[in-house]
C-alpha positions as CSV (number, residue, x, y, z in Angstrom):
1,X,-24.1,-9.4,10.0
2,X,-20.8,-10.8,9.7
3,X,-19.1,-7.6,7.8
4,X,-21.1,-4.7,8.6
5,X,-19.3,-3.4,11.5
6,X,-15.7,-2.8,9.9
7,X,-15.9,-3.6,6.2
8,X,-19.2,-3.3,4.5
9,X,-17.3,-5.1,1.0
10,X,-14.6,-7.3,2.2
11,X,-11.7,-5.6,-0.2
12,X,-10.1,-2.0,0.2
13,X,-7.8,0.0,-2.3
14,X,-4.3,0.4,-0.9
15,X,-2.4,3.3,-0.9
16,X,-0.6,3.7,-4.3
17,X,2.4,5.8,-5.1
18,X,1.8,9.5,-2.8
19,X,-0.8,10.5,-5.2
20,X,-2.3,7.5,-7.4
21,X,-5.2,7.5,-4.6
22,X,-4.2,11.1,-3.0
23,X,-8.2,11.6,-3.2
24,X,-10.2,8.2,-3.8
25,X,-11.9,8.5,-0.3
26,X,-14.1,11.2,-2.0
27,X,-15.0,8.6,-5.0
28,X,-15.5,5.5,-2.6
29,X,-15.9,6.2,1.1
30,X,-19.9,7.1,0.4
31,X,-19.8,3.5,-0.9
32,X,-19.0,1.9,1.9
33,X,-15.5,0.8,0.3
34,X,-12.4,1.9,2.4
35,X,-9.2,3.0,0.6
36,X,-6.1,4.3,2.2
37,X,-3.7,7.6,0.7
38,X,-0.6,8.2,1.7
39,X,1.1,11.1,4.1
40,X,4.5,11.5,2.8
41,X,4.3,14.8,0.6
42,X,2.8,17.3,2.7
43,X,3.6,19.8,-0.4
44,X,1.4,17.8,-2.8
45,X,-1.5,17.1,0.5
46,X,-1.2,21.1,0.6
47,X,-2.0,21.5,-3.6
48,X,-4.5,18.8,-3.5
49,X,-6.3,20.6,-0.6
50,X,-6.6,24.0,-2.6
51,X,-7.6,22.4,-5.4
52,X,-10.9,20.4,-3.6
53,X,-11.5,23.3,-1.4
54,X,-12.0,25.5,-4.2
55,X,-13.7,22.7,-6.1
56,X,-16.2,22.2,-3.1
57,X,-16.9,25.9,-2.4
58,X,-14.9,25.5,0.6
59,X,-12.9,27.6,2.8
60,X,-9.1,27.6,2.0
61,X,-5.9,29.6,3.9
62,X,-2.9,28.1,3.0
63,X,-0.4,26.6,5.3
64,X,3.2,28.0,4.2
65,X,6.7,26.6,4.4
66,X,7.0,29.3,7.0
67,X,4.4,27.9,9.5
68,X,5.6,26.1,12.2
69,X,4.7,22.1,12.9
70,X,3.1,22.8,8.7
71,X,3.8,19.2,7.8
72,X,1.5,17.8,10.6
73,X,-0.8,21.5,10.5
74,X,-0.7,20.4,6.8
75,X,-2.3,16.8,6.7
76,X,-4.6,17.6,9.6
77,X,-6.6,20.3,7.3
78,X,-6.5,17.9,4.5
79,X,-8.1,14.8,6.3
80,X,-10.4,17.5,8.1
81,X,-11.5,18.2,4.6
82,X,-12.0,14.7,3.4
83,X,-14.5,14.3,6.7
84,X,-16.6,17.3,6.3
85,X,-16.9,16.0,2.5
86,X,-17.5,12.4,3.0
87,X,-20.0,13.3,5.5
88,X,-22.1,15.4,3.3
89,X,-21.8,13.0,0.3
90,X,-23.3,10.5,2.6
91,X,-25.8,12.4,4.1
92,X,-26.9,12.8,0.6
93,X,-26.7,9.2,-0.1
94,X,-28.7,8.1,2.2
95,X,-31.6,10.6,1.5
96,X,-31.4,9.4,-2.2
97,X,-34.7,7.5,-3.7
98,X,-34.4,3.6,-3.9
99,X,-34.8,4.1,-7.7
100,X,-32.1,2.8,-10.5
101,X,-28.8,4.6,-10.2
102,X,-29.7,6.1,-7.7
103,X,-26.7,6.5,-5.2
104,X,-28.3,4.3,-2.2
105,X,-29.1,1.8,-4.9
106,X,-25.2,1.9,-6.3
107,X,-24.4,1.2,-2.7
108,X,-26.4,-2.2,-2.5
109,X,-25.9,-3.4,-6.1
110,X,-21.9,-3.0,-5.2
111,X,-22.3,-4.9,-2.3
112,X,-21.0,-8.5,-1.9
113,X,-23.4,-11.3,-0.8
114,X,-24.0,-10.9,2.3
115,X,-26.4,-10.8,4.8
116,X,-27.0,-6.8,3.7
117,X,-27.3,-7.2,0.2
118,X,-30.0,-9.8,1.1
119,X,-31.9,-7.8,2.9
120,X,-32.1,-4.8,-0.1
121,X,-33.0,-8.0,-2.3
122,X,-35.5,-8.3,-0.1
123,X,-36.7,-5.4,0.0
124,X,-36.9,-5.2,-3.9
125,X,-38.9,-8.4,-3.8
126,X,-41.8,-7.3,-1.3
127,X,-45.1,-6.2,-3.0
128,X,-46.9,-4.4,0.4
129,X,-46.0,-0.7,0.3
130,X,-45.8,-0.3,4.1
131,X,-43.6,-3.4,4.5
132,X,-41.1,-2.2,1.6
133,X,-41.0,1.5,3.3
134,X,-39.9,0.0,6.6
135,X,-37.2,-2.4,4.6
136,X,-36.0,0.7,3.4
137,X,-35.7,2.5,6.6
138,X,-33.8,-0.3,7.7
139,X,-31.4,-0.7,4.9
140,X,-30.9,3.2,5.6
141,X,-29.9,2.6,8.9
142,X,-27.7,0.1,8.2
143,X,-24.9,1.4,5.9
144,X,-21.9,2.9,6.8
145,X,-19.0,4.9,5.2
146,X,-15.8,3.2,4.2
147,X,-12.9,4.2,6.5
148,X,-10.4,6.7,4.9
149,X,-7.3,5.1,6.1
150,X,-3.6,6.9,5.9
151,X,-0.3,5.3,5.0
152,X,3.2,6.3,7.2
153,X,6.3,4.8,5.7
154,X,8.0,4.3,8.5
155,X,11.3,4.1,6.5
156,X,10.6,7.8,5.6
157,X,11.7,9.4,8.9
158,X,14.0,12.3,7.6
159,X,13.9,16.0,9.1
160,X,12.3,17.8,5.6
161,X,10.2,19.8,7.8
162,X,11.6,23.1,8.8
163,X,11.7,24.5,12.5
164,X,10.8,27.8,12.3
165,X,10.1,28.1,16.1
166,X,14.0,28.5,17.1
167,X,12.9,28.2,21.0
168,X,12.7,24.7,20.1
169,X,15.2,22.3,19.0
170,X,14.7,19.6,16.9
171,X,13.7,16.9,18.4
172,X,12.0,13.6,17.4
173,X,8.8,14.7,17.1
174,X,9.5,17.0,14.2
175,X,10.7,14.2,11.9
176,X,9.3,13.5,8.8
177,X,6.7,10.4,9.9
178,X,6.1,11.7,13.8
179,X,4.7,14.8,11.7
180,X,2.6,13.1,9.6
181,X,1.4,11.1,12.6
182,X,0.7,13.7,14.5
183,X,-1.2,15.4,11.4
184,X,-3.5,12.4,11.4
185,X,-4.0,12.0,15.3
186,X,-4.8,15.9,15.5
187,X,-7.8,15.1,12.7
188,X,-11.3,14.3,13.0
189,X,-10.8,11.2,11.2
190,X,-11.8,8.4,13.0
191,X,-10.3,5.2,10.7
192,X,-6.9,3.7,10.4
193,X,-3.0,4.8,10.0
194,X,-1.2,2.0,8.6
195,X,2.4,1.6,9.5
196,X,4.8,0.0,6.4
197,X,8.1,-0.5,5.5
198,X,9.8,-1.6,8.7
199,X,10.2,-2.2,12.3
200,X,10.7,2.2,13.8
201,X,10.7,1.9,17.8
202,X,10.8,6.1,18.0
203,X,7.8,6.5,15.8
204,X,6.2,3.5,17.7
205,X,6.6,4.9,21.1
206,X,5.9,8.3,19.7
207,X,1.9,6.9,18.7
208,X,1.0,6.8,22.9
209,X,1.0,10.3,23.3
210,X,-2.2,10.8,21.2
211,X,-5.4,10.1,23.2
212,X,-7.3,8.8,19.9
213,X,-5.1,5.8,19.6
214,X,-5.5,4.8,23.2
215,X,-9.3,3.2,24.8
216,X,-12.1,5.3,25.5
217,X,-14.5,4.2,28.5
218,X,-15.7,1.6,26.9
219,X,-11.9,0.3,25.5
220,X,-12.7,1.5,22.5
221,X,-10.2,3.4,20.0
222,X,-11.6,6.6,17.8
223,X,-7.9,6.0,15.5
224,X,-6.9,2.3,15.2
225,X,-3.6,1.0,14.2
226,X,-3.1,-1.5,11.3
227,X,0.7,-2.6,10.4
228,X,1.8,-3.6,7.0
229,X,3.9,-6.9,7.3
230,X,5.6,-9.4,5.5
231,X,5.3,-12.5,7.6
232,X,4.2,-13.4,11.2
233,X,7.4,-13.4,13.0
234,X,7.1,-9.2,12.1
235,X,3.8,-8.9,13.1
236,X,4.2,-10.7,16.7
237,X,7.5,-8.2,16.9
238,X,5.9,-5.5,16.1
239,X,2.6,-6.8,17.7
240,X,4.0,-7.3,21.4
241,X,6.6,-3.8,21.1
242,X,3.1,-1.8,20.4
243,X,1.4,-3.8,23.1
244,X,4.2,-3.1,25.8
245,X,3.0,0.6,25.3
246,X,-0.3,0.4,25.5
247,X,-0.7,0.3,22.2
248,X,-3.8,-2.3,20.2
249,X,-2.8,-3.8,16.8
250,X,-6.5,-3.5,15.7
251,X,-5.4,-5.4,11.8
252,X,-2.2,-6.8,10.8
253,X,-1.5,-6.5,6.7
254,X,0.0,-9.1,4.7
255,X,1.6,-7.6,1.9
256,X,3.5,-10.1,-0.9
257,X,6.5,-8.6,-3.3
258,X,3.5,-8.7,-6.3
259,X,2.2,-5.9,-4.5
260,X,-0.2,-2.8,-5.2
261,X,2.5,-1.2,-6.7
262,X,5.5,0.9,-5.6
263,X,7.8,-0.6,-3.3
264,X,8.4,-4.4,-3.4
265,X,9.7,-5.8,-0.2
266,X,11.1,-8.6,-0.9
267,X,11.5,-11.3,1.9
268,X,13.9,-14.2,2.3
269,X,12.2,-16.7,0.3
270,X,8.9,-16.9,2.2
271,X,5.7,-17.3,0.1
272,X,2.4,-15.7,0.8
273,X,0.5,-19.0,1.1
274,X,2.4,-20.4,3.7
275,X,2.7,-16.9,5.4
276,X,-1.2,-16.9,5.9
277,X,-1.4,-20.2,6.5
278,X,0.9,-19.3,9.8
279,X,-1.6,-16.4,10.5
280,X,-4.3,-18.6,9.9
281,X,-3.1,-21.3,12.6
282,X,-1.6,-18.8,15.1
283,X,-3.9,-15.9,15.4
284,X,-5.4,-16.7,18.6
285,X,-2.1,-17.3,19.9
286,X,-0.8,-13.8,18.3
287,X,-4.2,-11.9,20.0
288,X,-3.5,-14.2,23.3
289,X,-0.3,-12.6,23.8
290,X,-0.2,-8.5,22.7
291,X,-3.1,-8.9,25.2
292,X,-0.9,-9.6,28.1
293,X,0.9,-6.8,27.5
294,X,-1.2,-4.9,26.4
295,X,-3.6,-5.3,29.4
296,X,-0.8,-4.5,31.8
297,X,0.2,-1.5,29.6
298,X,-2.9,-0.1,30.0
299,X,-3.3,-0.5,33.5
300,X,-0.5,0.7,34.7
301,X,-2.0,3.9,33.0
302,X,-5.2,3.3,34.8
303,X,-7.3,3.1,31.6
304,X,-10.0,0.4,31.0
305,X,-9.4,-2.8,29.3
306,X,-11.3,-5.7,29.1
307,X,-10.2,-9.5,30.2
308,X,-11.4,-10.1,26.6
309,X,-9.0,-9.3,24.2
310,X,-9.7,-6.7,21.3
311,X,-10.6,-8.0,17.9
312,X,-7.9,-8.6,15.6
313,X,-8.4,-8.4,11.5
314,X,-6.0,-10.3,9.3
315,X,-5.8,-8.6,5.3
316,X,-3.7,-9.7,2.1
317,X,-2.9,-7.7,-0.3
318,X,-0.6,-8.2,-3.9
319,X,-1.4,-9.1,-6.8
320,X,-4.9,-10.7,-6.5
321,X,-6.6,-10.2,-10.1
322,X,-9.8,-13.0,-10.1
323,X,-12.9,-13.6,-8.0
324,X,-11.6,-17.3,-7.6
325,X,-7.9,-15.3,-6.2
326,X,-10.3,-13.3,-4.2
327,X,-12.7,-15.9,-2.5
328,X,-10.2,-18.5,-1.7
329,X,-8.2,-16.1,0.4
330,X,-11.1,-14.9,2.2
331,X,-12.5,-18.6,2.7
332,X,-9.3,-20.7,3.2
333,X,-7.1,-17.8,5.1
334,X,-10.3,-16.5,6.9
335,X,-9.0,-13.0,6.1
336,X,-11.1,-10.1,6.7
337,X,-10.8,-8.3,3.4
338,X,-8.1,-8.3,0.4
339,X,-6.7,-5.8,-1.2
340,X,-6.5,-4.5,-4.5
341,X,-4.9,-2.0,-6.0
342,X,-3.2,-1.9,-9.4
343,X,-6.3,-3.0,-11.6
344,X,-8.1,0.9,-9.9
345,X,-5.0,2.8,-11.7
346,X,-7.4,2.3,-14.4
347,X,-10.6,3.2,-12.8
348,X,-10.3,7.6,-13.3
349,X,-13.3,8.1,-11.1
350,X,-11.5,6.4,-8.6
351,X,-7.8,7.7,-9.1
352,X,-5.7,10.1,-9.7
353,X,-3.2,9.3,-12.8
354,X,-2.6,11.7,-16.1
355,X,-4.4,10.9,-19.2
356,X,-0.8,10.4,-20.8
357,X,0.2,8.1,-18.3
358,X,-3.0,6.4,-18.6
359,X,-2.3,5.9,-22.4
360,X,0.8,4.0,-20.9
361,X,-0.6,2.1,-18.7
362,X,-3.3,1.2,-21.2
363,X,-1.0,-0.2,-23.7
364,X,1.9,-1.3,-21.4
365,X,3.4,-4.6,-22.8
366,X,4.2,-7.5,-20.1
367,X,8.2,-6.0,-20.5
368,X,7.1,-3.0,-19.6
369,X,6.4,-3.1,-16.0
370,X,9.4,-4.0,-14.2
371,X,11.1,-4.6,-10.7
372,X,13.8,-1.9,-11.1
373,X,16.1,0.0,-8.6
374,X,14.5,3.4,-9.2
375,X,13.8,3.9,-5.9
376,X,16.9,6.3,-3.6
377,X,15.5,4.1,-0.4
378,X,17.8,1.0,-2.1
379,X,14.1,-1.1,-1.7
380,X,12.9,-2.7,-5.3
381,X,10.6,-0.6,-6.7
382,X,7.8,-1.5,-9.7
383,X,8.4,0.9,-12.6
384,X,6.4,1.4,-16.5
385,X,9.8,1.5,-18.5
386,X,7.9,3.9,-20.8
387,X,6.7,6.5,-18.1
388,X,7.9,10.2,-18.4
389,X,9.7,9.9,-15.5
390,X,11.9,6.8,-16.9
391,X,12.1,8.1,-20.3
392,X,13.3,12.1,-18.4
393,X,15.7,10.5,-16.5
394,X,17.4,8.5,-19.8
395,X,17.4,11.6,-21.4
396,X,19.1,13.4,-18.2
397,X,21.8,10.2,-18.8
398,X,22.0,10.9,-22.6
399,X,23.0,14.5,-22.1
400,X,25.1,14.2,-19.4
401,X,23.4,16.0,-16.6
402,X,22.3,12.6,-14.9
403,X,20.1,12.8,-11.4
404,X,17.3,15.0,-10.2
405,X,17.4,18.7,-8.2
406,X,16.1,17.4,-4.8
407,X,12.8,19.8,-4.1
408,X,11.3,18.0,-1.7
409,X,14.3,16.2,0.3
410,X,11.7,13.5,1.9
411,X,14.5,10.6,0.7
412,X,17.6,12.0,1.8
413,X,19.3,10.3,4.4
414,X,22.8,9.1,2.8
415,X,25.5,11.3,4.3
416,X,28.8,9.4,2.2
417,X,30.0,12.8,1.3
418,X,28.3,15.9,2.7
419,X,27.4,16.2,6.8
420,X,24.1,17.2,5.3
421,X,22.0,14.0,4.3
422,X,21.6,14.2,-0.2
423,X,19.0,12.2,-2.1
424,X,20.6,9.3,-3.7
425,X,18.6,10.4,-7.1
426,X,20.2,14.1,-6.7
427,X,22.8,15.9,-9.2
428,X,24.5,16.1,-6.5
429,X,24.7,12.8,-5.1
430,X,25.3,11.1,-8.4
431,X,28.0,13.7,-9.1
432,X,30.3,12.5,-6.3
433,X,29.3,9.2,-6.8
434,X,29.9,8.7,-10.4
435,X,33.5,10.3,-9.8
436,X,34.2,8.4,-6.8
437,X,33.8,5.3,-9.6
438,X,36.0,6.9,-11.8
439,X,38.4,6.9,-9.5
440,X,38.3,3.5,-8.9
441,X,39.9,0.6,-10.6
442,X,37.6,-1.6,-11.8
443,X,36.9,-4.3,-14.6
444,X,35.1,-3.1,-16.9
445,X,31.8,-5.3,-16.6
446,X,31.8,-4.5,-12.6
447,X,31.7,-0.6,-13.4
448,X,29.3,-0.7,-15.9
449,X,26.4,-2.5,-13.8
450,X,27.9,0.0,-11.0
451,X,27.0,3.1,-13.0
452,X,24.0,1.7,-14.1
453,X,22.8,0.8,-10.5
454,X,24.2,4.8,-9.9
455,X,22.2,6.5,-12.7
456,X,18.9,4.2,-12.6
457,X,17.6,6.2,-8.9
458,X,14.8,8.7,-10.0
459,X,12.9,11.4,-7.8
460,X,10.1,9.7,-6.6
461,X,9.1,12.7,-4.5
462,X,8.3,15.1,-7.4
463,X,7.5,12.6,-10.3
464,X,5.0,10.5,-8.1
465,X,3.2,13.3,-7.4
466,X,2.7,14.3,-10.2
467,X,-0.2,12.4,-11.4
468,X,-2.7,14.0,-9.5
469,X,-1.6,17.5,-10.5
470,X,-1.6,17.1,-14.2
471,X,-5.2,15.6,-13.8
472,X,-6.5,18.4,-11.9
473,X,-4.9,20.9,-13.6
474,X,-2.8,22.1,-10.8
475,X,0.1,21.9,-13.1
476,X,0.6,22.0,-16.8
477,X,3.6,20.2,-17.2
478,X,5.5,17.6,-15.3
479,X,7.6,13.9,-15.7
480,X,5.4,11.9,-13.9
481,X,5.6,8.1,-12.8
482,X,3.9,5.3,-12.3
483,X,4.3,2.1,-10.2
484,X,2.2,-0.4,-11.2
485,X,2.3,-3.6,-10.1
486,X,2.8,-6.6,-12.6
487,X,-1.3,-7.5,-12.6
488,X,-1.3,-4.5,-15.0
489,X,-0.9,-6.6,-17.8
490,X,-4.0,-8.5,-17.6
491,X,-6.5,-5.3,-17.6
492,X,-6.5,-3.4,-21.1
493,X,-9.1,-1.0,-20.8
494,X,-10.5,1.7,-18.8
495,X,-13.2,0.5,-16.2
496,X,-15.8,2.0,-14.0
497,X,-16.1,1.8,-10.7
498,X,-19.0,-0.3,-10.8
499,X,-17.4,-2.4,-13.3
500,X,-14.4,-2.8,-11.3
501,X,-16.0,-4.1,-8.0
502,X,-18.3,-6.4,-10.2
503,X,-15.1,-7.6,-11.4
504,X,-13.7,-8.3,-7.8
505,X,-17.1,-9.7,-6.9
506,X,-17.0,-12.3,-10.4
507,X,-20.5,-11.2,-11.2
508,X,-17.9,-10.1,-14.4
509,X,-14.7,-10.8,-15.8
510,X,-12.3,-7.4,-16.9
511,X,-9.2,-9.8,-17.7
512,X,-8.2,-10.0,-21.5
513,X,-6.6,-13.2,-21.3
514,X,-7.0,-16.4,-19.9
515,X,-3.7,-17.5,-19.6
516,X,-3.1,-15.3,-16.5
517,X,-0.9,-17.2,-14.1
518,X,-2.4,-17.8,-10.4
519,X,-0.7,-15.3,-8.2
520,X,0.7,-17.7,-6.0
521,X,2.5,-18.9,-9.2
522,X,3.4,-15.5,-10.1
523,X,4.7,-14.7,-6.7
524,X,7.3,-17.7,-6.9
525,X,8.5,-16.6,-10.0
526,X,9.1,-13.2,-9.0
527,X,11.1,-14.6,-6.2
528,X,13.0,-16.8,-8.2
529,X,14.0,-14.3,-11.0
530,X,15.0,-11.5,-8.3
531,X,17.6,-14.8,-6.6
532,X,19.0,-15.4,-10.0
533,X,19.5,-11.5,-10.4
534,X,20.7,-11.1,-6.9
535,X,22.8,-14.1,-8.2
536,X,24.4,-12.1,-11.0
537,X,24.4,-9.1,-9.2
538,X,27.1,-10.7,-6.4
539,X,29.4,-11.9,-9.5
540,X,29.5,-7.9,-10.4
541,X,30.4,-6.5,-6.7
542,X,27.1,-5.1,-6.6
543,X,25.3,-4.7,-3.1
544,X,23.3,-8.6,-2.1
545,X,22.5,-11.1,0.8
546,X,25.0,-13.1,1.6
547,X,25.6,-17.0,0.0
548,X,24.3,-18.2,3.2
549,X,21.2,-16.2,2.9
550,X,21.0,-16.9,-0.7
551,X,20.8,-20.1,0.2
552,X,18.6,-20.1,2.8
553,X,15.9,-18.7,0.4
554,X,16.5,-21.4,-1.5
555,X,15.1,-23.3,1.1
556,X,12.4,-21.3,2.1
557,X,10.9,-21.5,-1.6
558,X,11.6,-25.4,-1.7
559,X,9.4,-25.7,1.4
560,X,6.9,-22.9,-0.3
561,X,6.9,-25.2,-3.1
562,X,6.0,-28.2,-1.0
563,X,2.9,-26.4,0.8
564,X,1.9,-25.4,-2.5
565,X,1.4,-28.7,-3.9
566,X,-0.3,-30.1,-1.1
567,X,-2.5,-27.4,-1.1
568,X,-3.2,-27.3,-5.0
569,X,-4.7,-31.6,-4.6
570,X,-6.5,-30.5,-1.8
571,X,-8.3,-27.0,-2.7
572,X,-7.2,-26.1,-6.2
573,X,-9.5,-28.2,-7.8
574,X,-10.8,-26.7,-10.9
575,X,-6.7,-25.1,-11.7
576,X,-5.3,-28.2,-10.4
577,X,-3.3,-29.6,-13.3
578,X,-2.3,-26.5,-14.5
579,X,-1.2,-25.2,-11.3
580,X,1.0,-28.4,-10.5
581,X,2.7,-28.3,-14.3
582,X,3.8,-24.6,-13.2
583,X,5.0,-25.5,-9.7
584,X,7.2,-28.4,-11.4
585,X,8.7,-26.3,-14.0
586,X,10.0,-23.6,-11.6
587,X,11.3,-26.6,-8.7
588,X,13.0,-27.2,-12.0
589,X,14.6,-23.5,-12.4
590,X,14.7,-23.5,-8.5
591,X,17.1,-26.5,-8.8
592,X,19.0,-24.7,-11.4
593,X,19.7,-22.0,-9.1
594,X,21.0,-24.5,-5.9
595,X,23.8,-25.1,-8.7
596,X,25.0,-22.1,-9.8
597,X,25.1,-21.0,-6.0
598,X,27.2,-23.5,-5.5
599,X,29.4,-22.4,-8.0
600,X,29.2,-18.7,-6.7
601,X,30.6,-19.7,-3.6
């Protein structure tokens, strides 16, 4: 059974925002469906843990600012929770009567075709008693809970966590993402930690200390590693630096800009299509060689490894919103499993956003979600212009007390006027930042985008987390955001879960419109609006790639452009002409652009 053994449905829910899916394991993992939260804010993983402990009759002693190691003590007792849970939710499941609704029966009508769900169609089908017993014994058996993965953002490496033990200095191990890796290696989870945002060697050759991520006896791992990437040359980087250490890649995640929502990494002009199509072509080459390295690696440290190398997953994920989206990935890219994200924010069994914000979300306009510069980490960042964080922090502007009191300090690192690292979103930071402009002598059109670019950083920390508090009451009042990501606008109304995977499945369709671009198309014109901002951004002194980078994107989105239409007269049958018309009319606006960079020069 060609799924079973890793992904019983071949999507997962991404990690979204710190708190969006803070505690969807506990709504999906008994389903077999894996989803993934993240491990920035230990303070929020901390509130989130008294709140289900007390919710599930369970045990609770807080872990203090006080304690030491509590970031890592902090995420350990919180994924410890999730397992004990999911455990007994499962136990139960698979007790549960073969009846309608039932939960064992909302397990199999979920699934995707595949050999499984043919065997519980079978099963429904038989007529002897004794023979549908066993068929049901066997489909018992045969399911499995969906992994609980955890997201690091390697990029979020600060020292927020306090060292109370004064025997020790600090030293690497106490920073921000070795703390939250250590939380998760110290668990009883047994699932994934995916690494995003970037290439971090000291958090990388932190991992081999932990037995769990390193083979058993047999070579197998109880904690796999999965890394977020934007294109193959980072993944055979990252691939062969893990490898060297003894380290397996066990999936590699393809992530495009249209992505689950929050951060959009936006790469130099290469396209997802073509970026799978590498993977696609150069897998075995990829798998060939981390295994040299790896084998040696592991050698040297006298541990087991097979002359057969480990298996190696390939996943996609942003802004996938159809069946058709769904199945051609899987079929064309032979990818494992995609991912979805966005279209869950309005799932509420599934996760965790306020009813207000939900309201937004609900009746967001396509203007509304935006690529904006909200986040302090200088990385694009998808934004709801009519959140209560946005519309707090243009109040804050309105008034004259501009930026955010830094609480949580996991995004300071900028140290342009104080020896202590501030929060580009802080009072503080804006304070010497907006006088430092003051000061300076520019036109008038280069301060104002300046300012603007100053003022537009909000505090992701607290306002992210915020969903998940207001819904479960752990707080009354807070400006929360939301990062959706641009697929928002196609889903108007509130879904279950069922509904939702039926959706992703094409046994239904949840989109209002049929006009929805394909997200190939709606990648490339993402790209090509963020160049002709860039573009304008370089005329106004404000922070971009260089012309010869500009232009090399350029090129990179020609030759995107070129794969495309090959692709669309060979696969694309049925959206053929309508995905061809679109392609021509932005190598059009891409033309457009070659000009005016010219002129920028």
């Amino acid at each position: 059974m060609s799924q079973i053994n890793y992904y019983p449905h071949n999507f997962y829910i991404p990690v979204m925002g710190t708190s969006f899916t803070i505690d969807t394991p506990l709504a999906v993992a008994k389903y077999g469906i894996s989803s993934e939260i993240s491990l920035v804010d230990d303070v929020l993983i901390e509130q989130i843990r008294k709140f289900w402990c007390e919710k599930l009759d369970e045990p609770y002693e807080a872990i203090i600012t006080q304690d030491p190691d509590r970031r890592a003590k902090r995420i350990t007792a919180y994924l410890n929770l999730l397992e004990k849970a999911i455990t007994k939710q499962f136990t139960r499941l698979k007790t549960s009567p073969f009846e309608p609704n039932s939960e064992i029966t909302n397990y199999y009508e979920m699934l995707p075709n595949n050999e499984l769900k043919q065997l519980y169609q079978d099963m429904l089908q038989e007529e002897d008693a004794t023979k549908k017993l066993a068929l049901q014994d066997q489909l018992r058996e045969a399911i499995t809970i969906g992994s609980t993965d955890v997201n690091i953002m390697t990029k979020l490496d600060g020292q927020s966590n306090p060292y109370t033990d004064t025997e020790n200095a600090p030293t690497y191990k106490f920073s921000d993402a070795a703390a939250a890796l250590r939380g998760f290696a110290n668990s009883d989870s047994s699932s994934s930690v995916v690494l995003s945002a970037g290439f971090n060697p000291n958090l990388y050759g932190y991992i081999a200390n932990f037995p769990d991520f390193l083979p058993d006896k047999n070579g197998e791992f109880k904690k796999k590693i999965c890394l977020k990437v934007s294109d193959f040359r980072s993944a055979e980087i990252q691939g062969k630096y893990l490898a060297k250490r003894g380290i397996w890649v066990s999936e590699f995640r393809v992530e495009s800009p249209l992505n689950c929502g929050g951060h959009a990494f936006i790469n130099d002009g290469h396209l997802l299509g073509p970026i799978l199509e590498e993977f696609k072509n150069r897998k075995n080459e990829l798998i060939e060689t981390m295994h040299g390295f790896y084998k040696k690696a592991i050698t040297n440290i006298q541990k087991f490894c097979s002359d057969i190398p480990k298996k190696v997953l390939i996943t996609a994920q942003g802004g996938i919103g159809t069946n058709d989206e769904h199945a051609f990935l899987l079929k064309h890219y032979n990818l494992a499993a995609t991912g979805w994200g966005t279209p869950f924010l309005l799932v509420p069994e599934v996760t965790s956003v306020d009813q207000l914000q939900l309201e937004k979300l609900l009746n967001a306009k396509a203007d509304d979600v935006f690529l904006s510069s909200s986040s302090p980490l200088g990385v694009p960042f998808w934004n709801l212009r009519t959140s209560a964080s946005e519309e707090a922090r243009l109040e804050k502007v309105k008034n004259g007390t501009p930026g955010s009191v830094c609480v949580k300090g996991y995004a300071k690192f900028s140290k342009e006027f104080t020896d202590e690292p501030l929060c580009k979103a802080s009072r503080e930071y804006q304070h010497y930042k907006l006088q430092e402009l003051e000061n300076s002598d520019l036109p008038a059109e280069q301060f104002a985008a300046l300012k603007e670019d100053i003022l537009s950083k909000s505090c992701i920390c607290t306002d992210l987390a915020a969903g998940a508090l207001l819904k479960h009451g752990v707080v009354s009042k807070a400006a929360g955001a939301i990062c959706p990501g641009p697929n928002l606008i196609w889903f108007k109304k509130m879904m279950t879960l069922k509904e939702m995977v039926d959706h992703i499945y094409g046994r239904c369709s949840k989109l209002i419109e049929e006009e929805r671009p394909h997200m190939f198309i709606a990648e490339l014109k993402l790209q090509i609006n963020y160049l002709i901002e860039e573009i304008k951004k370089s005329t106004l002194g404000l922070p971009t790639r260089s012309t010869q980078k500009l232009t090399e994107v350029i090129g990179n989105l020609n030759k995107g452009i070129a794969y495309y239409q090959e692709l669309a007269k060979e696969l694309l049958k049925e959206q053929q002409e309508k995905f061809l018309l679109a392609l021509g009319e932005l190598q059009e606006e891409l033309n457009n652009i070659q000009l005016v960079t010219q002129e920028v020069k």
